[in-house]
C-alpha positions in Angstrom: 20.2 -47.8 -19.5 23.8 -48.9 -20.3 26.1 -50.0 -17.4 28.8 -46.7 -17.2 32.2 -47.4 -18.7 35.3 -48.0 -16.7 36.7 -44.4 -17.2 34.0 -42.6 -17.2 33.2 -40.3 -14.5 30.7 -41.3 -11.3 27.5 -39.5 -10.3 28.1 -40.4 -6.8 29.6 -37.4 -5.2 31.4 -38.0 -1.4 30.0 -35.3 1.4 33.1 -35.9 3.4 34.4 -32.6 3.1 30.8 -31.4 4.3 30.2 -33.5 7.3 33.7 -33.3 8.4 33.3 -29.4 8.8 30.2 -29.8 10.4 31.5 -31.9 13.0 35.2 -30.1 13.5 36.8 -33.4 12.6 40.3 -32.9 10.7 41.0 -35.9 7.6 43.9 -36.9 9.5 41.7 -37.8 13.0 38.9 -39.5 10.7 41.7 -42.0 9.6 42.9 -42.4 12.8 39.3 -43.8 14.0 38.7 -45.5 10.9 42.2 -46.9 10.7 42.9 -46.1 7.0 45.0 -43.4 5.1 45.0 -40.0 5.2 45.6 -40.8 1.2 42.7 -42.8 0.6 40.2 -41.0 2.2 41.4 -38.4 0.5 40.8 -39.8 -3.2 37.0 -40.9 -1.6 36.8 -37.0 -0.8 38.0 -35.8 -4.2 35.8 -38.2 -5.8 38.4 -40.4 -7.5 37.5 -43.7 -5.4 36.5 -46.7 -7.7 35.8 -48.6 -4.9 35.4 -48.9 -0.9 34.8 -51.9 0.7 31.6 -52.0 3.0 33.3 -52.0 6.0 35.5 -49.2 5.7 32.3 -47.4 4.4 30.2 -48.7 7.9 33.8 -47.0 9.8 33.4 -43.8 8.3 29.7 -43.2 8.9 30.1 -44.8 12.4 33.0 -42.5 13.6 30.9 -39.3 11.5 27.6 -40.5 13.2 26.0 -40.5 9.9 24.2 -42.3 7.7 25.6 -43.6 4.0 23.4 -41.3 2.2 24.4 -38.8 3.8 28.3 -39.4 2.9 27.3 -40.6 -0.3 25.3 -38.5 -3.0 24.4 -38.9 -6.8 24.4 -35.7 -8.6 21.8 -35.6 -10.9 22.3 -34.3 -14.5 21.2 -30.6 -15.5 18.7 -30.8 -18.1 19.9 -28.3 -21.2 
């Protein structure tokens, strides 16, 4: 299989509006105990992040008490 291109679109899909709900956690007190933006955890939820480092990833499931695959999804593909 061929690596994806730069613009294409991911099949990881970000949970974080789901496990935020569950816990009653706002966006804005996640990046307070992560210590990043509001912003950029907002492009990870939208699914427009190219990138998060490992430690800010680590941050996010510590303070959501959850594991990375449960943040972090891949969607599969519909068969037609």
């Amino acid at each position: 299989m061929a690596p994806a291109e730069p613009d294409e679109a991911s099949d990881l899909h970000c949970r974080l509006d789901e496990l935020l709900e569950a816990r009653g956690m706002t966006l804005t007190r996640l990046a307070e105990l992560v210590g990043v933006s509001v912003v950029n955890l907002s492009v990870l939820k939208n699914d427009r992040a190219r990138a998060i480092r490992f430690s800010t990833l680590q941050a996010i499931c510590d303070a959501l008490e959850c594991e990375v695959g449960d943040l972090l999804v891949v969607r599969r593909s519909r068969s037609t």
